[in-house]
Jmol script that loads the backbone (N, CA, C; Angstrom):
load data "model"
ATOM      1  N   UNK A   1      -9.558   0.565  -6.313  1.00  0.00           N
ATOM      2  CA  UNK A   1     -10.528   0.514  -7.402  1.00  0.00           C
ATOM      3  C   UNK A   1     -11.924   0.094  -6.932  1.00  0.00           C
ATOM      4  N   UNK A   2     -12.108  -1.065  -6.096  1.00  0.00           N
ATOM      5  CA  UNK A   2     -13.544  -1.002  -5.581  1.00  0.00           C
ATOM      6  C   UNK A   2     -13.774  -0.022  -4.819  1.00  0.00           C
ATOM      7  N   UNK A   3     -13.440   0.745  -4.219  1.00  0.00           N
ATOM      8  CA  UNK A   3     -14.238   1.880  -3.244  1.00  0.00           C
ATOM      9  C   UNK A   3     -14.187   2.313  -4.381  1.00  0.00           C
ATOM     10  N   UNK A   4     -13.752   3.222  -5.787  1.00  0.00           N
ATOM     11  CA  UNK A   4     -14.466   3.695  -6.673  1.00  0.00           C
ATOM     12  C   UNK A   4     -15.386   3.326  -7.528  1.00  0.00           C
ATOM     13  N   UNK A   5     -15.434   2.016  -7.071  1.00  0.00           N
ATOM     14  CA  UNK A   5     -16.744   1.129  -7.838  1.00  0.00           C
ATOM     15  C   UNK A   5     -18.058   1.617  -7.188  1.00  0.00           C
ATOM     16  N   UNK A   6     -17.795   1.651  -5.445  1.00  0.00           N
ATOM     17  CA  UNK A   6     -18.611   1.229  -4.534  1.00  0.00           C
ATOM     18  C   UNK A   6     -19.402   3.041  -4.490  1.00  0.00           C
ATOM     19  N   UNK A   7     -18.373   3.755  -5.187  1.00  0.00           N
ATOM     20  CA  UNK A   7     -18.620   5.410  -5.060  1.00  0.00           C
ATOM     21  C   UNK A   7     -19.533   5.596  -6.045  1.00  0.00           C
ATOM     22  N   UNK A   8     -19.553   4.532  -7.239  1.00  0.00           N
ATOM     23  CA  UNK A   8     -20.515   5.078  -8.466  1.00  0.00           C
ATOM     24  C   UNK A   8     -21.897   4.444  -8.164  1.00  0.00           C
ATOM     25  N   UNK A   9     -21.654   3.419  -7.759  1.00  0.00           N
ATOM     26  CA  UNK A   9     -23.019   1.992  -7.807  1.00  0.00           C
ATOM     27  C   UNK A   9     -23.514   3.277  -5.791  1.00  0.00           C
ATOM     28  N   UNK A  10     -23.179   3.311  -5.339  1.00  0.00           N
ATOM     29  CA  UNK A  10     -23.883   3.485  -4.283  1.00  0.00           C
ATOM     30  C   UNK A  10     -24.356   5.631  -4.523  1.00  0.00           C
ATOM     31  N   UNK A  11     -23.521   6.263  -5.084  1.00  0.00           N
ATOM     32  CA  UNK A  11     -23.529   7.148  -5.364  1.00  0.00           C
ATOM     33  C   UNK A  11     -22.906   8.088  -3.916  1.00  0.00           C
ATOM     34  N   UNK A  12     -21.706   7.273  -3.177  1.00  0.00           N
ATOM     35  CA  UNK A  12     -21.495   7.850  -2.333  1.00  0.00           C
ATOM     36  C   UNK A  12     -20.149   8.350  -2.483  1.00  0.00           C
ATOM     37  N   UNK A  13     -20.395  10.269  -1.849  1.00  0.00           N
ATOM     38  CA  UNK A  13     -19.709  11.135  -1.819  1.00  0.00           C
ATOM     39  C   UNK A  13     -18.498  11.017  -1.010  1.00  0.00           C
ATOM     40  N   UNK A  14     -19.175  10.548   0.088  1.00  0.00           N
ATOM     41  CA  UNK A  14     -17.534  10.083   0.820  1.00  0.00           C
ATOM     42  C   UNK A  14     -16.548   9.142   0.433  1.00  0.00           C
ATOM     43  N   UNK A  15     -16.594   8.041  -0.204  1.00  0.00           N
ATOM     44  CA  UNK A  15     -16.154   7.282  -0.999  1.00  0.00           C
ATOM     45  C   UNK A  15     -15.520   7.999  -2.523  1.00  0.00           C
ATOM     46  N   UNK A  16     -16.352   8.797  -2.691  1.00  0.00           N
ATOM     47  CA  UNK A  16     -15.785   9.672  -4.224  1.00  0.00           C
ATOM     48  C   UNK A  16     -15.039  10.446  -3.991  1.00  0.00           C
ATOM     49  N   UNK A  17     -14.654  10.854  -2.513  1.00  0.00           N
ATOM     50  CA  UNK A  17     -13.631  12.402  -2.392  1.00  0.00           C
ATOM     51  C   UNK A  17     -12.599  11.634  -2.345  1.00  0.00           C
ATOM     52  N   UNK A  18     -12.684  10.491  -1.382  1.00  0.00           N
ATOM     53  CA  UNK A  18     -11.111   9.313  -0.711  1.00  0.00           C
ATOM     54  C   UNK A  18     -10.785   8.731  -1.946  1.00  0.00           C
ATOM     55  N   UNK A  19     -11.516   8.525  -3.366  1.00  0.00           N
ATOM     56  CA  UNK A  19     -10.801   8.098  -4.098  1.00  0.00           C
ATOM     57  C   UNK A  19     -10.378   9.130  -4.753  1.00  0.00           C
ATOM     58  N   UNK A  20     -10.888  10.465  -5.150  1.00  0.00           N
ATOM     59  CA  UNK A  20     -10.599  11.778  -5.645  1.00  0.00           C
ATOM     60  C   UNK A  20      -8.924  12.449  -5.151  1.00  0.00           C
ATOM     61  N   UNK A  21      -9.203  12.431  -3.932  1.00  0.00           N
ATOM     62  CA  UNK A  21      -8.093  12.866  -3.242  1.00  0.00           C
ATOM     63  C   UNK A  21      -6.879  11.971  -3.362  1.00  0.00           C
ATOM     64  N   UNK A  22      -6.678  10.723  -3.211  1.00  0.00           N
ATOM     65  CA  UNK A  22      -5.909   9.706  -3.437  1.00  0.00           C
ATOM     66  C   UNK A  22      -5.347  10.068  -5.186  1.00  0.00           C
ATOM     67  N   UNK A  23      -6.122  10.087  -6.063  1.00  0.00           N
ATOM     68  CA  UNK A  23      -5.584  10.302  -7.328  1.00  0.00           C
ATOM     69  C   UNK A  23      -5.503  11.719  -7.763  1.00  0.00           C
ATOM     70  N   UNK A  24      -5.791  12.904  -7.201  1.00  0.00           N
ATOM     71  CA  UNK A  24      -5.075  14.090  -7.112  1.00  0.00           C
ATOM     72  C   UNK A  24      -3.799  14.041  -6.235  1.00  0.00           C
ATOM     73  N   UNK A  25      -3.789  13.378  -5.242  1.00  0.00           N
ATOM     74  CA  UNK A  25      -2.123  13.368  -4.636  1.00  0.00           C
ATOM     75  C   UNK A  25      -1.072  12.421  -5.708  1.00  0.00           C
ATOM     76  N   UNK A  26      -1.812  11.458  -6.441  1.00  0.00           N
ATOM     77  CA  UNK A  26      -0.804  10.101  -6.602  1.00  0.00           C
ATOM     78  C   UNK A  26      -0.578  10.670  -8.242  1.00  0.00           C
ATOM     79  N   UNK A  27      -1.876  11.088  -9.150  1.00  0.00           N
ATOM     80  CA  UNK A  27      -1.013  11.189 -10.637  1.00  0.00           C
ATOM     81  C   UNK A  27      -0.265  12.274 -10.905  1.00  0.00           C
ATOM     82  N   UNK A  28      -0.022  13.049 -10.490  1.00  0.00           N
ATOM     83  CA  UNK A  28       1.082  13.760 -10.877  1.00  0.00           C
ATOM     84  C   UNK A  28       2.636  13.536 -10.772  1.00  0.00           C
ATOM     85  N   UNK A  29       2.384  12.537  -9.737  1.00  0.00           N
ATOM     86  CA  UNK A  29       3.869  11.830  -9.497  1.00  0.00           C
ATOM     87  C   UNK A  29       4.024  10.364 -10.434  1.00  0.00           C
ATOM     88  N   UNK A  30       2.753  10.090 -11.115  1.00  0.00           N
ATOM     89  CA  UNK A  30       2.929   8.910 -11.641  1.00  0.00           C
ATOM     90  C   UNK A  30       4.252   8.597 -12.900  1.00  0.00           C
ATOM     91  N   UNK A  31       4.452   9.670 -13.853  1.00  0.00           N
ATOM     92  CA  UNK A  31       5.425   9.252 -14.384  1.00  0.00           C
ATOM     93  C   UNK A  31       6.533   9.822 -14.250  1.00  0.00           C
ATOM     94  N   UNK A  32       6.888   9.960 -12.699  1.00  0.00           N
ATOM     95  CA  UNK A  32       8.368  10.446 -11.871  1.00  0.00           C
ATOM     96  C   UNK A  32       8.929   8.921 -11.943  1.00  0.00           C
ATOM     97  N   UNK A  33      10.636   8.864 -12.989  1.00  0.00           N
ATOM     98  CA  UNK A  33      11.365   7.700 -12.484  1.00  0.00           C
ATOM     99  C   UNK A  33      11.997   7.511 -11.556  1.00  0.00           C
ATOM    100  N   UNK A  34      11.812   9.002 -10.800  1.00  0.00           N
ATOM    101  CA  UNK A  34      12.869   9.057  -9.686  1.00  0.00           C
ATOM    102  C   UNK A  34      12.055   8.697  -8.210  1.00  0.00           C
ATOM    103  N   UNK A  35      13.079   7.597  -7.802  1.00  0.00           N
ATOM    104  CA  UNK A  35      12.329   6.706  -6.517  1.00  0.00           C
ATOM    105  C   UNK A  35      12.669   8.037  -5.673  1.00  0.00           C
ATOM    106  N   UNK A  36      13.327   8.904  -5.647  1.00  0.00           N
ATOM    107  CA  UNK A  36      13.416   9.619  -4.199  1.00  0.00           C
ATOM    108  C   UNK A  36      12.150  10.754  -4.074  1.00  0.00           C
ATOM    109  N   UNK A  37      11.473  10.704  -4.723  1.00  0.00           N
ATOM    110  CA  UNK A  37       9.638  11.074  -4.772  1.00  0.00           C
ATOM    111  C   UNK A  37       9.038  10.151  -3.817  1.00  0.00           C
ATOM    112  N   UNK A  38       9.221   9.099  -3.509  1.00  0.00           N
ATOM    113  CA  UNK A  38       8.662   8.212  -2.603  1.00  0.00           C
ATOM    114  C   UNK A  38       7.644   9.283  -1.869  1.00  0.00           C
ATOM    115  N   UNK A  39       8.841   9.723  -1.132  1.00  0.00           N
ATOM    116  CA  UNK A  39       7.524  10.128  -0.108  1.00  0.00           C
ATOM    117  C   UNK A  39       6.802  11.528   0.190  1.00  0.00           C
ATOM    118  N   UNK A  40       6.524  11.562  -1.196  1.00  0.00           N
ATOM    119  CA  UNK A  40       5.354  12.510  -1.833  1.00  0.00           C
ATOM    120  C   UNK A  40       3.716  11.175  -1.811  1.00  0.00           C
ATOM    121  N   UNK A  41       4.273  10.376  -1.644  1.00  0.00           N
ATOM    122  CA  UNK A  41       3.100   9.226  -1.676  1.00  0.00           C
ATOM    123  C   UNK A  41       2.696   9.194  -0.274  1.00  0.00           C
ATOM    124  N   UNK A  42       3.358   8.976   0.859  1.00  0.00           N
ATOM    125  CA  UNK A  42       3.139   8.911   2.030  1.00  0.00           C
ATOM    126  C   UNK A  42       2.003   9.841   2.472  1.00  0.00           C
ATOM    127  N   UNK A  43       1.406  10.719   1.777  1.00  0.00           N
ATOM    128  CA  UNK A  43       0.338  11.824   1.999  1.00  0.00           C
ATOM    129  C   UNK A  43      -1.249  10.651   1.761  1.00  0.00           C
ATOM    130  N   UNK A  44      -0.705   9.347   0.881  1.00  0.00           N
ATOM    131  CA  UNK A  44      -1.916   8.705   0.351  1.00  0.00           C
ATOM    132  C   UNK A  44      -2.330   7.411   1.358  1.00  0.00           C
ATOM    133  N   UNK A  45      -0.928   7.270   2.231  1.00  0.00           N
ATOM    134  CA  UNK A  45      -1.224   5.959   3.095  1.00  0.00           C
ATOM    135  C   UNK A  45      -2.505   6.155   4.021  1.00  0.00           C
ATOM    136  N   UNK A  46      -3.040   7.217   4.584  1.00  0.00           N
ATOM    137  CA  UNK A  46      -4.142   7.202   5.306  1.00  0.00           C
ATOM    138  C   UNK A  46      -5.769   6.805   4.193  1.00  0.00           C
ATOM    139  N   UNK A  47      -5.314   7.383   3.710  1.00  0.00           N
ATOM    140  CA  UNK A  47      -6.467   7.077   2.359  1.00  0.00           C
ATOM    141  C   UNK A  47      -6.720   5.818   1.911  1.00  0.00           C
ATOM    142  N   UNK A  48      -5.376   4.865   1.506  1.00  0.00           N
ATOM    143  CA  UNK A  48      -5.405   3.604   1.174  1.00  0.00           C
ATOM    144  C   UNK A  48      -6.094   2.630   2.879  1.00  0.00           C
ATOM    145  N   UNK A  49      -5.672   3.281   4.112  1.00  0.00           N
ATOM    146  CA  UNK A  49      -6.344   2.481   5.123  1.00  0.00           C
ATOM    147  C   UNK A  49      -7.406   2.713   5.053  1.00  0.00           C
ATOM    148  N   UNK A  50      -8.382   3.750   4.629  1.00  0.00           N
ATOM    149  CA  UNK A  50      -9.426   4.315   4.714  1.00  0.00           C
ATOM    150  C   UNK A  50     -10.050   2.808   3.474  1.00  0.00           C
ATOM    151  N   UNK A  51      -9.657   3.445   2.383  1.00  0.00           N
ATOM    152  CA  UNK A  51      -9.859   2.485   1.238  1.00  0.00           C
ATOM    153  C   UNK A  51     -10.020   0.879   1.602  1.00  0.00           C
ATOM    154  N   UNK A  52      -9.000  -0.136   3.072  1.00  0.00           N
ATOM    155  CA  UNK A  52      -8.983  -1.096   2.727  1.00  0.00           C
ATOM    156  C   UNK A  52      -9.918  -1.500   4.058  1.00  0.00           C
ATOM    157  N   UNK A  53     -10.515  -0.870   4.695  1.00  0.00           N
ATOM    158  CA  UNK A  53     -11.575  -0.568   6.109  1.00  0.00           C
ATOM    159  C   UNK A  53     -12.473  -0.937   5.192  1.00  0.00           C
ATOM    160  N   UNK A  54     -13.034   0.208   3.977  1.00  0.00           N
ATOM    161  CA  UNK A  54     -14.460  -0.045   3.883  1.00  0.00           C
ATOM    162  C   UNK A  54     -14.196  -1.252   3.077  1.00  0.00           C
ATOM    163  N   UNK A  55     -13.135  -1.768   2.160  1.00  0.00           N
ATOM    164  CA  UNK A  55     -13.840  -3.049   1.285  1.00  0.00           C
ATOM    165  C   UNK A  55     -13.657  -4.240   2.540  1.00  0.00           C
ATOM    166  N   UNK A  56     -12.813  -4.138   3.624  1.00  0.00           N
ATOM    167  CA  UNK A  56     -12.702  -4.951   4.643  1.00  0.00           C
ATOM    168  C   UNK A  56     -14.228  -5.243   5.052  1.00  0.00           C
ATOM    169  N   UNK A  57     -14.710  -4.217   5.310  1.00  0.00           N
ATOM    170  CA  UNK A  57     -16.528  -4.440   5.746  1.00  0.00           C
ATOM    171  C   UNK A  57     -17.622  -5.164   4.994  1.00  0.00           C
ATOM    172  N   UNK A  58     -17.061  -4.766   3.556  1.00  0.00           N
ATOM    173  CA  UNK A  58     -17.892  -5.357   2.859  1.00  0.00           C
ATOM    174  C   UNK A  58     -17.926  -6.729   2.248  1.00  0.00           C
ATOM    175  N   UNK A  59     -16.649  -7.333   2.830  1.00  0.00           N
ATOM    176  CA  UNK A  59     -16.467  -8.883   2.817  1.00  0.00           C
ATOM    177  C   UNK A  59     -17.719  -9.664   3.724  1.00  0.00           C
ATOM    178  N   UNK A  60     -19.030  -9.942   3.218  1.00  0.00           N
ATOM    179  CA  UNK A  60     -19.682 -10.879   3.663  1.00  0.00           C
ATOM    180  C   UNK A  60     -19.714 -12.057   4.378  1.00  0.00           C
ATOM    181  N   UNK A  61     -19.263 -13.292   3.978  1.00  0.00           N
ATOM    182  CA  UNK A  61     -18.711 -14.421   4.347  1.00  0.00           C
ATOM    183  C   UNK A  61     -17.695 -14.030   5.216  1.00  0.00           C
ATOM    184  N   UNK A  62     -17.211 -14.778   5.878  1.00  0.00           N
ATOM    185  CA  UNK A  62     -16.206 -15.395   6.653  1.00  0.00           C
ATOM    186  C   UNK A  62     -15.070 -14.153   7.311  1.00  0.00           C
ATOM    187  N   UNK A  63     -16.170 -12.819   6.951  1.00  0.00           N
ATOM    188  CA  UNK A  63     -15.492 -11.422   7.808  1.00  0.00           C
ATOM    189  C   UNK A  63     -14.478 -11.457   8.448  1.00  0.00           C
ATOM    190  N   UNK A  64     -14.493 -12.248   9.924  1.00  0.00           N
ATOM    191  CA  UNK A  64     -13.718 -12.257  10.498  1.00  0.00           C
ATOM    192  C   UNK A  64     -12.051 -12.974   9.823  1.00  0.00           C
ATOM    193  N   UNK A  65     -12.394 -13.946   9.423  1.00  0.00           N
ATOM    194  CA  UNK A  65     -11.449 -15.138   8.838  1.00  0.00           C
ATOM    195  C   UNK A  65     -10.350 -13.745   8.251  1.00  0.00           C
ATOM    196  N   UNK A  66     -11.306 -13.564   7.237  1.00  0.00           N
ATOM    197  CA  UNK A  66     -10.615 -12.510   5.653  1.00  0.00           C
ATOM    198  C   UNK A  66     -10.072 -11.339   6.534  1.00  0.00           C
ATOM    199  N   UNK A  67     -10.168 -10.840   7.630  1.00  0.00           N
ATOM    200  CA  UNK A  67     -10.081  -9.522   8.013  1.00  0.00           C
ATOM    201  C   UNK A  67      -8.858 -10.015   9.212  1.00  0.00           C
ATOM    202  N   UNK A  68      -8.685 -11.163   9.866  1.00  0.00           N
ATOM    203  CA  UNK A  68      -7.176 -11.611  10.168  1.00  0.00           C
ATOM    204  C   UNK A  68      -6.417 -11.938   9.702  1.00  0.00           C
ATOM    205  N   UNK A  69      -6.790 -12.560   8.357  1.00  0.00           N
ATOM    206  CA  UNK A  69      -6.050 -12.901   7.219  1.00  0.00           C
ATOM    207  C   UNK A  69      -4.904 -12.128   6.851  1.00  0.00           C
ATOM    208  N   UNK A  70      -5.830 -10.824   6.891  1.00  0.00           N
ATOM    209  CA  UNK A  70      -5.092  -9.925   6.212  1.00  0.00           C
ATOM    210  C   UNK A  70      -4.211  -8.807   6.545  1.00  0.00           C
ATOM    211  N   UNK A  71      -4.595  -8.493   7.812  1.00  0.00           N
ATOM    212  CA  UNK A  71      -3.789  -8.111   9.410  1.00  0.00           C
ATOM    213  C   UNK A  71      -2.913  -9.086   9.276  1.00  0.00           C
ATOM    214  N   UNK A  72      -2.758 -10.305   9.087  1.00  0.00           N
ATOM    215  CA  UNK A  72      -1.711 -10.996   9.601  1.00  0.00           C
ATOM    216  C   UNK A  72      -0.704 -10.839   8.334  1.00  0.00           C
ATOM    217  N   UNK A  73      -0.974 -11.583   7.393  1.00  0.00           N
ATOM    218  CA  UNK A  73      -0.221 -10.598   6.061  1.00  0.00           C
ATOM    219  C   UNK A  73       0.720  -8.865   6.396  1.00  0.00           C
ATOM    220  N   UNK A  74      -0.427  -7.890   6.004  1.00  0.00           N
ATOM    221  CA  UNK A  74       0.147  -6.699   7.037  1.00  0.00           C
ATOM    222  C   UNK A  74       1.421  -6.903   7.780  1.00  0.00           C
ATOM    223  N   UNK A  75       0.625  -7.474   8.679  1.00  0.00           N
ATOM    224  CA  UNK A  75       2.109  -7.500  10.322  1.00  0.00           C
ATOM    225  C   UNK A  75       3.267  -8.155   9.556  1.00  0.00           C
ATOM    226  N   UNK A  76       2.944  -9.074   8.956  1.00  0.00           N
ATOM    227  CA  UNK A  76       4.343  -9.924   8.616  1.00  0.00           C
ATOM    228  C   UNK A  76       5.200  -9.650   7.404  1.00  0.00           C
ATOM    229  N   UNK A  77       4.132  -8.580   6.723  1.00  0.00           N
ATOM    230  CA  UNK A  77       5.323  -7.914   5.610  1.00  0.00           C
ATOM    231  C   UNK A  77       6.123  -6.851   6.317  1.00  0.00           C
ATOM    232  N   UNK A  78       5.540  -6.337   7.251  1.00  0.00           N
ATOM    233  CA  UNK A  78       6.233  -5.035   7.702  1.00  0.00           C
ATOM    234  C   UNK A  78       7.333  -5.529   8.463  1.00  0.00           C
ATOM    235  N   UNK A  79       7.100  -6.655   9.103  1.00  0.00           N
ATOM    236  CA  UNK A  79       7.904  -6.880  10.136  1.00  0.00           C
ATOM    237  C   UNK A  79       8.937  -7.604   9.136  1.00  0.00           C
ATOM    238  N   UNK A  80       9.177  -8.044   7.563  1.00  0.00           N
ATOM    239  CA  UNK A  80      10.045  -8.764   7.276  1.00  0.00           C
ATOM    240  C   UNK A  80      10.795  -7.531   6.394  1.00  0.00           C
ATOM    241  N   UNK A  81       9.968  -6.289   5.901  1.00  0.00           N
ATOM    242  CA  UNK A  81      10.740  -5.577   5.164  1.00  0.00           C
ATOM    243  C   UNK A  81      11.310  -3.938   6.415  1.00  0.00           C
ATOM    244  N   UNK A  82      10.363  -4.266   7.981  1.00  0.00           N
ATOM    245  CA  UNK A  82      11.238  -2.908   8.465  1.00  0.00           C
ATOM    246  C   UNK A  82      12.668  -2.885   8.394  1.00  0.00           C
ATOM    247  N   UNK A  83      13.703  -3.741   8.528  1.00  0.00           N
ATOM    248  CA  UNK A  83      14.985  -3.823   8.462  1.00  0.00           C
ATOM    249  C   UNK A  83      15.335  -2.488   7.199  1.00  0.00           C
ATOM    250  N   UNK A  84      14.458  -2.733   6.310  1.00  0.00           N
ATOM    251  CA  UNK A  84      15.191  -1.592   5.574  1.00  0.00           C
ATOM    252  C   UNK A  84      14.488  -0.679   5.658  1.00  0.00           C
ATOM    253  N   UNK A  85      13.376  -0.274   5.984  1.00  0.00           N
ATOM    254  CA  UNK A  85      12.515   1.082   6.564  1.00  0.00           C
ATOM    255  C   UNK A  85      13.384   1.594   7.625  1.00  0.00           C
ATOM    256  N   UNK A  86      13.912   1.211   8.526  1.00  0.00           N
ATOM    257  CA  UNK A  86      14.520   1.590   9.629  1.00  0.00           C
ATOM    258  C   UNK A  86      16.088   1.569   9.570  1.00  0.00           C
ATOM    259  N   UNK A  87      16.326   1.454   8.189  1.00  0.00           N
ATOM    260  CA  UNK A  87      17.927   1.458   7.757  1.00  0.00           C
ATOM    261  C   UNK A  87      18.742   1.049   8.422  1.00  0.00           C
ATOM    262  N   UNK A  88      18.192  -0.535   9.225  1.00  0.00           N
ATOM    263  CA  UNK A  88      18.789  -1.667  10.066  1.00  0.00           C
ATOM    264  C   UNK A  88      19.908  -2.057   8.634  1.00  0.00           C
ATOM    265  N   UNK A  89      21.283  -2.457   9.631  1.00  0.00           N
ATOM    266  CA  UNK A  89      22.410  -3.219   8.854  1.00  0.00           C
ATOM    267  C   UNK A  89      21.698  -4.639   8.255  1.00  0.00           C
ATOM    268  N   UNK A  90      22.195  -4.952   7.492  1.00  0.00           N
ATOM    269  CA  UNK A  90      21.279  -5.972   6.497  1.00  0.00           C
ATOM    270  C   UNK A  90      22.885  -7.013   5.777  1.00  0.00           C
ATOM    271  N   UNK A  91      23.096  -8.132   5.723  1.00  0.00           N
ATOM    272  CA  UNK A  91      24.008  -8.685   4.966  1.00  0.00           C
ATOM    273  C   UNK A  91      23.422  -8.420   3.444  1.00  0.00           C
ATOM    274  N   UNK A  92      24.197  -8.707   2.569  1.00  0.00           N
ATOM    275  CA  UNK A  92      24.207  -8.232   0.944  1.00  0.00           C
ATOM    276  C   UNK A  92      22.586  -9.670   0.781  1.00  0.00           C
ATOM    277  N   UNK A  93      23.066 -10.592   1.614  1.00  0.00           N
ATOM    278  CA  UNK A  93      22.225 -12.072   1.003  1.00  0.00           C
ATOM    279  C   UNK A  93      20.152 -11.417   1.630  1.00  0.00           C
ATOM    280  N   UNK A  94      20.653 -10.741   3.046  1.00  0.00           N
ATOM    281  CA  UNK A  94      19.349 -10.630   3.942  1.00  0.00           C
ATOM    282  C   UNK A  94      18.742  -9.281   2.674  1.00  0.00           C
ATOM    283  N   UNK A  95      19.481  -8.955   2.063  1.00  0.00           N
ATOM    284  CA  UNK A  95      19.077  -7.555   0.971  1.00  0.00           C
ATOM    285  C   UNK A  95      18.354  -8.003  -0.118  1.00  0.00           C
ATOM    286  N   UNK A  96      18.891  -8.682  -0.504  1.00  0.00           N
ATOM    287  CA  UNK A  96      18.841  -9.261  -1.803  1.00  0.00           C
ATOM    288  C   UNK A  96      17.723 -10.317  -1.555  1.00  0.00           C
ATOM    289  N   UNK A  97      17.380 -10.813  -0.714  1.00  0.00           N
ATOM    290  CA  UNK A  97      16.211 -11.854  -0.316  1.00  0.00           C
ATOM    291  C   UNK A  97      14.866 -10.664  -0.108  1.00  0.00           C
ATOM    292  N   UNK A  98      14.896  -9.617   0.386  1.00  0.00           N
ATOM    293  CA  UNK A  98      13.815  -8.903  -0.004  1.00  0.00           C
ATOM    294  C   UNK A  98      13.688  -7.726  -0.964  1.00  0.00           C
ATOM    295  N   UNK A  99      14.471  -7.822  -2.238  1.00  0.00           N
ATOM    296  CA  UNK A  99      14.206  -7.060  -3.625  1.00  0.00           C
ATOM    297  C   UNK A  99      13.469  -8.164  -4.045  1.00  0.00           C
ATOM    298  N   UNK A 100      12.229  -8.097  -4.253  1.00  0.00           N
ATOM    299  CA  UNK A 100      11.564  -9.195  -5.433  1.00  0.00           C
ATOM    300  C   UNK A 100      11.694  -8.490  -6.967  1.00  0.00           C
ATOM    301  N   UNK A 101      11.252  -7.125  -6.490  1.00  0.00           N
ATOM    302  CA  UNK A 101      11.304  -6.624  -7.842  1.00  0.00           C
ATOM    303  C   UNK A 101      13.084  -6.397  -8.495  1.00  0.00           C
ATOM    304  N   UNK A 102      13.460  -6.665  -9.537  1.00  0.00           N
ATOM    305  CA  UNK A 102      15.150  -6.547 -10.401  1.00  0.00           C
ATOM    306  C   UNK A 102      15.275  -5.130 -10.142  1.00  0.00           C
ATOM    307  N   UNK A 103      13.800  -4.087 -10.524  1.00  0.00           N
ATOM    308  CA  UNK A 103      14.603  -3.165 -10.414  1.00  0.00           C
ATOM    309  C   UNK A 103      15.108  -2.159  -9.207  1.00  0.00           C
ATOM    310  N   UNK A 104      14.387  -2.880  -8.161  1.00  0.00           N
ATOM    311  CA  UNK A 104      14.746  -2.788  -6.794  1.00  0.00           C
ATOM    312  C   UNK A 104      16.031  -2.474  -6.223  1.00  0.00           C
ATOM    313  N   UNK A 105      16.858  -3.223  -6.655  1.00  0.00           N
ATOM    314  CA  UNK A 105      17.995  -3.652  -6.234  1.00  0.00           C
ATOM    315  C   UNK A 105      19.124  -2.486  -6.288  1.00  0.00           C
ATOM    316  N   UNK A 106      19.801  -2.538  -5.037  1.00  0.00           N
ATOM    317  CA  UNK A 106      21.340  -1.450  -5.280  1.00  0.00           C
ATOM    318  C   UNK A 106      21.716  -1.971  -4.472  1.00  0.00           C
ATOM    319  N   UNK A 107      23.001  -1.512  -5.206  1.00  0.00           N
ATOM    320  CA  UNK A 107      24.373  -2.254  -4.466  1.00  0.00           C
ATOM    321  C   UNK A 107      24.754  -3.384  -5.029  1.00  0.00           C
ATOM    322  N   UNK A 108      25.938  -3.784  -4.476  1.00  0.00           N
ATOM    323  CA  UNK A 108      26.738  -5.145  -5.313  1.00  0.00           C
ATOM    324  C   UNK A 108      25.769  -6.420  -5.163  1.00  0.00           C
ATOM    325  N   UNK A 109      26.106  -7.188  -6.582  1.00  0.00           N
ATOM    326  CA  UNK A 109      25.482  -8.292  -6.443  1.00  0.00           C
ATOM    327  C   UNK A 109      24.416  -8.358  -7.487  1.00  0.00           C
TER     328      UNK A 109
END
end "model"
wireframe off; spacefill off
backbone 0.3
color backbone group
């Protein structure tokens, strides 16, 4: 949403296509209940890095701080949820500790 802020207030085109393109790939799938659409989204992950570069830049203050911050975040979600990206064996408890969301969840328990 801010790079489409940053697309109206600055009047920039490159900023207006990456958010353009992002919501021509993403609403048509928006009211699919079916999770196995997933990765009809995966077309948008370059876009969203694109998206979190430029508001990354435009953090003033403490740039650096906010911009490891958040790399480090990054690294440490991926690295706590690849187990199931990579359809690593998982106990029912190591499963169930990363569904936050209820409706997440399959399988017993």
């Amino acid at each position: 949403p801010w790079v489409a802020v940053l697309a109206w207030r600055e009047r920039n085109k490159g900023y207006a296509l990456i958010v353009l393109t992002y919501l021509l790939q993403w609403l048509p799938w928006i009211r699919s209940p079916r999770i196995t659409f997933a990765y009809h989204f995966y077309v948008d992950i370059p876009l969203i890095c694109l998206c979190n570069a430029i508001v990354l830049q435009r953090i003033p203050k403490l740039r650096g701080i906010a911009v490891a911050a958040y790399v480090a975040v990054v690294v440490s979600s991926f690295a706590y949820f690849y187990p199931i990206l990579a359809a690593h064996g998982l106990s029912w408890n190591q499963w169930h500790q990363r569904m936050w969301i209820g409706k997440w969840i399959i399988g017993p328990g």
